[in-house]
N, C-alpha and C positions, 0 to 999 in steps of 0.2 A: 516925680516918683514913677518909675514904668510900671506895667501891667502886663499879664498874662497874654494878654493881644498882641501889647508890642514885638515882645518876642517869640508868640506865633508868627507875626508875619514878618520878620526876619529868617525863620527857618524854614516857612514853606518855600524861600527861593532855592534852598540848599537842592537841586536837583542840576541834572546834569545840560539840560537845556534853559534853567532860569542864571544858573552858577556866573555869578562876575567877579569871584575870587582873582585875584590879579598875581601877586605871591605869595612865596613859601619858602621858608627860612625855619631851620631844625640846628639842633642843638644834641648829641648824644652823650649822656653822663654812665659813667659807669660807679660802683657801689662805694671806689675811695674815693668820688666827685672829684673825678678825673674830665675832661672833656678828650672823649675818643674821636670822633667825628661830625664836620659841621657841614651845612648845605644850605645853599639860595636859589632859587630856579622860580621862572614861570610857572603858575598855576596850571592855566591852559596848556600848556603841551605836555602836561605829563600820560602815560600811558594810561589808557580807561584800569587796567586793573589797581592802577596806584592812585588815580582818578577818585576813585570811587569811594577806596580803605581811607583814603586823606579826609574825603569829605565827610565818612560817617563819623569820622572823629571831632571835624568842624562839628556837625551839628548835633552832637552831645552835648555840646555847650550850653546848650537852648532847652536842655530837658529837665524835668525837673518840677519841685513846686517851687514857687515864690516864697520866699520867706525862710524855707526848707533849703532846698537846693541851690537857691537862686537868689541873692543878695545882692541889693544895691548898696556897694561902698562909696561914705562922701571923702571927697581927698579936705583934709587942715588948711584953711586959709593961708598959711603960711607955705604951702605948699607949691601956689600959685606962682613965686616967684622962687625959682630955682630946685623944688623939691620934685618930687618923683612927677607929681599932677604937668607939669611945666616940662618933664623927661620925656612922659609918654606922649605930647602934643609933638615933641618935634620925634617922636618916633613914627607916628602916625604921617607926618609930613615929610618925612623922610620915603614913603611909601617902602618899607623894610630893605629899602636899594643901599642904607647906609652898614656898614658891617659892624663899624665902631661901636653905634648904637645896640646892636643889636648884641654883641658883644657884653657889653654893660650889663644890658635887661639878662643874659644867660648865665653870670657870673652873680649878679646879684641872685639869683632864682638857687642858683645853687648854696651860696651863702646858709641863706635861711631857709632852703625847704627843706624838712626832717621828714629822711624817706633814707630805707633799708633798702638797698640794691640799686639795681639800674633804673634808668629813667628815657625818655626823650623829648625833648619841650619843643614847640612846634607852632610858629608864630604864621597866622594870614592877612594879609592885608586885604580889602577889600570894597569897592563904594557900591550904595545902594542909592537910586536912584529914587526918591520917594514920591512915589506917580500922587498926585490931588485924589481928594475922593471926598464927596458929597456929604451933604447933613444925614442921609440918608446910607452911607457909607458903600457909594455906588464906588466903585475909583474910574478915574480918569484919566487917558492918555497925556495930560501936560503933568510937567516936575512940579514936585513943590518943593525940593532942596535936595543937593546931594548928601547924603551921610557915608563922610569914608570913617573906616571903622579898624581896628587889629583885634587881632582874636589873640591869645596864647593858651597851647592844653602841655597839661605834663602830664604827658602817659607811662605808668610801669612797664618796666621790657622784662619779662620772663622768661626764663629757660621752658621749651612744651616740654608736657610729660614723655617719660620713657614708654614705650610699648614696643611691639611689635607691627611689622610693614611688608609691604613685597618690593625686594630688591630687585630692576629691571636689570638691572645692569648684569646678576648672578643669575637672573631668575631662579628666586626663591624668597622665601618667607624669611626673614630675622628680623636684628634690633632695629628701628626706623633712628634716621639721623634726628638729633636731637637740635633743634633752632629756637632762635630768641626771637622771643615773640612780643611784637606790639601794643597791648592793649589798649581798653579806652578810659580815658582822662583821669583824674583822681580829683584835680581841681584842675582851675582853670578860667580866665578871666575875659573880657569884653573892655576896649574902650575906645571912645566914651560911650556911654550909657545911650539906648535907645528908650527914649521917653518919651508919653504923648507924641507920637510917631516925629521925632525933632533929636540932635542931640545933647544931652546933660554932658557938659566938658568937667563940669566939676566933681565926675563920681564915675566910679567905674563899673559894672555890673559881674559878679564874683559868681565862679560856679562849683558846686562841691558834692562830688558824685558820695560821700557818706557826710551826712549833717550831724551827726552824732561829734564830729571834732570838726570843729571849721579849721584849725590852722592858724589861731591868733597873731602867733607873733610873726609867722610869715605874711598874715595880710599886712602888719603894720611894716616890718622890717624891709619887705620884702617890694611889696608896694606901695606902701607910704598915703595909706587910706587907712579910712578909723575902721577898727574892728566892730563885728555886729553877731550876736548871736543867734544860732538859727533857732527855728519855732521846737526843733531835738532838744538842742540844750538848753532850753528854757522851761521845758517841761522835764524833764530831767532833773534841775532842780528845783523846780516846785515841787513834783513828788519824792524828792529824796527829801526834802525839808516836813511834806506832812507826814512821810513814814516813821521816820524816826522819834515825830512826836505823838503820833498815837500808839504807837508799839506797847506802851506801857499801859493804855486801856482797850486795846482789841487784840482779839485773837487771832484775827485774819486782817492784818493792815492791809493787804493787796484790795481783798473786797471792799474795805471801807474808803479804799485809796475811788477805785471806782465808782461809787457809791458816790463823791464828792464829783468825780468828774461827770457822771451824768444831770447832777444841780448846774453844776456850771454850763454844760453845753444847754440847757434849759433855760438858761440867766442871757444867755445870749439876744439881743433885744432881734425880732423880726419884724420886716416891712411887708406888704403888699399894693403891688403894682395894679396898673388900672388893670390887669387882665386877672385879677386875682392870683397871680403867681406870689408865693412867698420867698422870698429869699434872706438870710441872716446876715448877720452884719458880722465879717469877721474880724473887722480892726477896732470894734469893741473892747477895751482895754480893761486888765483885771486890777479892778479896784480894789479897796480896801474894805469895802461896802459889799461888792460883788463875791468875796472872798470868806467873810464872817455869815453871809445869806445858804453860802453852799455848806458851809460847817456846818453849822447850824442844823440845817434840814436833815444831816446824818447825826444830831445827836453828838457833835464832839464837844467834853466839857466847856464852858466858858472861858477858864484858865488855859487848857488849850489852843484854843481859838485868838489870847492873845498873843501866845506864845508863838502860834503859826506864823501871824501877822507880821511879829516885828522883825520875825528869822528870814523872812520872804525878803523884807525890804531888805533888809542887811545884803542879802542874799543878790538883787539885783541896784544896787547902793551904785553902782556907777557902771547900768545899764539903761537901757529903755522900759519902759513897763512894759510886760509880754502879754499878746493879745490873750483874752481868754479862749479862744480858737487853738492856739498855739502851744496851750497846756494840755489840749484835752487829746489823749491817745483815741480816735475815732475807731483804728482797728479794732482794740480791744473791745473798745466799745459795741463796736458790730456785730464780734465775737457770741458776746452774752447773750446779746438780744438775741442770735439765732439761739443759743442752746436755751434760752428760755421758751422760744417759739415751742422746739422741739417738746421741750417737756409740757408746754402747752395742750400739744398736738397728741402726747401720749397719755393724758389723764383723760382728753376729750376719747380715744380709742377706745379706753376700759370702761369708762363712765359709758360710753352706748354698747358694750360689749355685756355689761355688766344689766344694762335696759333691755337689751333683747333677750336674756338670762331669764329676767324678772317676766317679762312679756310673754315667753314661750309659758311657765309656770302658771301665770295668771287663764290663758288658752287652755291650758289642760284643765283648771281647776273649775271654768265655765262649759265644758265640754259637757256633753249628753249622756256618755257612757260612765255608770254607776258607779259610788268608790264604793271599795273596801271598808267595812265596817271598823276593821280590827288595825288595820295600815291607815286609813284612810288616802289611800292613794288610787288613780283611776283605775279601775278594771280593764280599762281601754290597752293599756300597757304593763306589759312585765316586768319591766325596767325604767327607774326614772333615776337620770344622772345631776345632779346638781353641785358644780364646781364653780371656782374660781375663774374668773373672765382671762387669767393668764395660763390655766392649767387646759385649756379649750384645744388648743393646738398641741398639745402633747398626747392626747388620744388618741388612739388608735383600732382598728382591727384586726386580727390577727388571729392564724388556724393555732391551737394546740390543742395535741394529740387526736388531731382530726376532727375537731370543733372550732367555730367560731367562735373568736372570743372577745369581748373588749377590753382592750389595757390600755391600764394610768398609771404614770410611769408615778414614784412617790420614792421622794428624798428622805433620808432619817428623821430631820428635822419637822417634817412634816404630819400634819393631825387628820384622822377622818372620823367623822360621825354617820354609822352606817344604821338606818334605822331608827338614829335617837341614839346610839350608843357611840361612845366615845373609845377611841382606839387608834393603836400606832403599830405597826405594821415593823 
């Protein structure tokens, strides 16, 4: 199983002085999956400007979360012996010099990849040379094995937007020509697998710039590796399975939808390291136990709660169980926590706005200068104003008719008791 490590330290080579991409082989599909034009060339001698656009697309491959963007597919035992897993060994060995092959891999791509418009798929070969490195994870000048490797990305080619440009040629301002444009990857795959810094021959490492649809039938059709769901759609369907069954007892399924997922990120068992550092465990997997705990604690009936359960399973009946990491939306979750902060931060504002209020009155009412018998209010002052802690910034000073004056600005809706007298303006 690779890690987040391993393919950081695949990608930090991606630079222009670590780069030992060897070649480059492209494929250009247009929208009736047509092949327009095909290409092979040396890595190294292409021009820095093309240099550069090629590699930031190699190393999109490598972005991403684990799990999310980033999937290790295992190829079917049966695969081994003539199937795709057995195709991409002698593609790899072929070091992309063979066209046949390569051919194959772009015919099949087109086959089963469901995409509107244009495309361009873009295969590199590549060996990394995996220097030793320490218990201590010093690295060291001696190998500890070569890993040659191919890349493939299928990039959309888009028409650029219309606007306007300055034409040298007329000098002048008009329509700017309009070109197909490159972008970066949509999917896009690794093989073999960089794991425990070594390679996995038996799996390929799948990359999917929206996790929201991985592409099923093209990983399996296409490459001939078991389909995997990402930690999107796995969440995805877990909350589309609690919504639909609490709808009929909440008002706000989204809130209570939330409400379960912050039990769950809570249910997440943590460790502590000899330095006291915490960290969670995210391949914690959502139980059955785990699952009835977080209901639970939002109050969803008992009927419910079984109801969830058995839809869940059904739901992933011939999947893997999804971490409970993997269900829980953290943004949203972020979300809340700030606007709860906020309104936190706004009740602690009025609460002492509303103390000083009380404070400044309390001061007047121990002051030395005499009250009013009949007001009871200090002789010390001719005016005492006592508002709302929100109504405080809306006063003002103000000359009319050639006097000073104070004004409070006051809504229809609003009540004043002037004196002990009650009144609406």
């Amino acid at each position: 199983m690779f890690e987040k490590k391993d393919i950081l330290e695949l990608k930090r080579r991606f630079k222009k002085d670590e780069c030992t991409i060897m070649r480059l082989c492209g494929c250009y599909v247009n929208s009736e999956r047509t092949k327009v034009t095909q290409f092979s060339e040396s890595f190294l001698n292409l021009e820095d400007d093309e240099f550069y656009k090629y590699l930031d697309i190699a190393k999109k491959l490598f972005s991403g979360t684990v799990g999310n963007n980033l999937l290790e597919l295992p190829f079917p035992l049966e695969s081994e012996e003539g199937g795709m897993q057995q195709f991409f060994m002698g593609l790899r060995e072929s070091e992309l010099k063979n066209d046949d092959l390569c051919d194959r891999l772009y015919d099949n791509i087109i086959e089963h990849y469901d995409h509107v418009g244009n495309y361009l798929i873009l295969l590199f070969f590549d060996i990394y040379d995996v220097p030793l490195k320490t218990s201590d994870n010093i690295r060291l000048d001696d190998s500890e094995e070569m890993f040659p490797y191919i890349l493939c990305a299928i990039c959309p080619v888009n028409l650029s937007k219309a606007g306007l440009g300055y034409l040298e040629s007329d000098n002048r301002i008009g329509a700017r020509i309009r070109d197909w444009i490159v972008e970066m990857p949509e999917v896009g795959f690794m093989f073999p697998t960089f794991a425990q810094r070594s390679a996995d021959i038996h799996s390929l490492t799948y990359y999917l710039k929206d996790p929201k649809d991985s592409h099923r039938t093209f990983i399996e059709e296409a490459l001939g590796a078991g389909a995997k769901a990402t930690a999107t759609e796995q969440r995805i369907k877990v909350c589309r399975v609690i919504k639909q069954a609490v709808a009929s007892v909440s008002e706000d399924s989204d809130e209570l939808l939330l409400g379960i997922q912050e039990s769950l990120r809570d249910l997440i068992p943590v460790s502590v390291d000899e330095y006291g550092d915490e960290s969670r465990d995210d391949s914690a997997l959502l139980t059955d136990d785990v699952l009835m705990e977080a209901l639970m604690e939002n109050n969803v009936p008992g009927s419910l709660c079984d109801e969830i359960k058995d839809n869940i399973e059904k739901a992933f009946k011939d999947e893997e169980t999804p971490a409970i990491s993997a269900v829980i939306d953290e943004k949203k979750l972020k979300a809340v926590e700030r606007e709860r902060q906020v309104e936190e931060l706004s009740d602690q504002k009025n609460e002492l706005e509303q103390e000083l209020v009380n404070k400044t009155f309390e001061a007047v009412a121990k002051a030395d200068a005499p009250l009013d018998t009949e007001s009871g209010f200090s002789q010390a002052y001719d005016v005492i104003l006592r508002v709302k802690p929100q109504k405080v910034p809306q006063i003002k000073a103000q000359m009319v008719d050639g006097r000073r004056c104070v004004v409070i600005p006051v809504t229809e809706d609003e009540y004043i008791n002037l004196n002990g007298v009650n009144t609406r303006l």
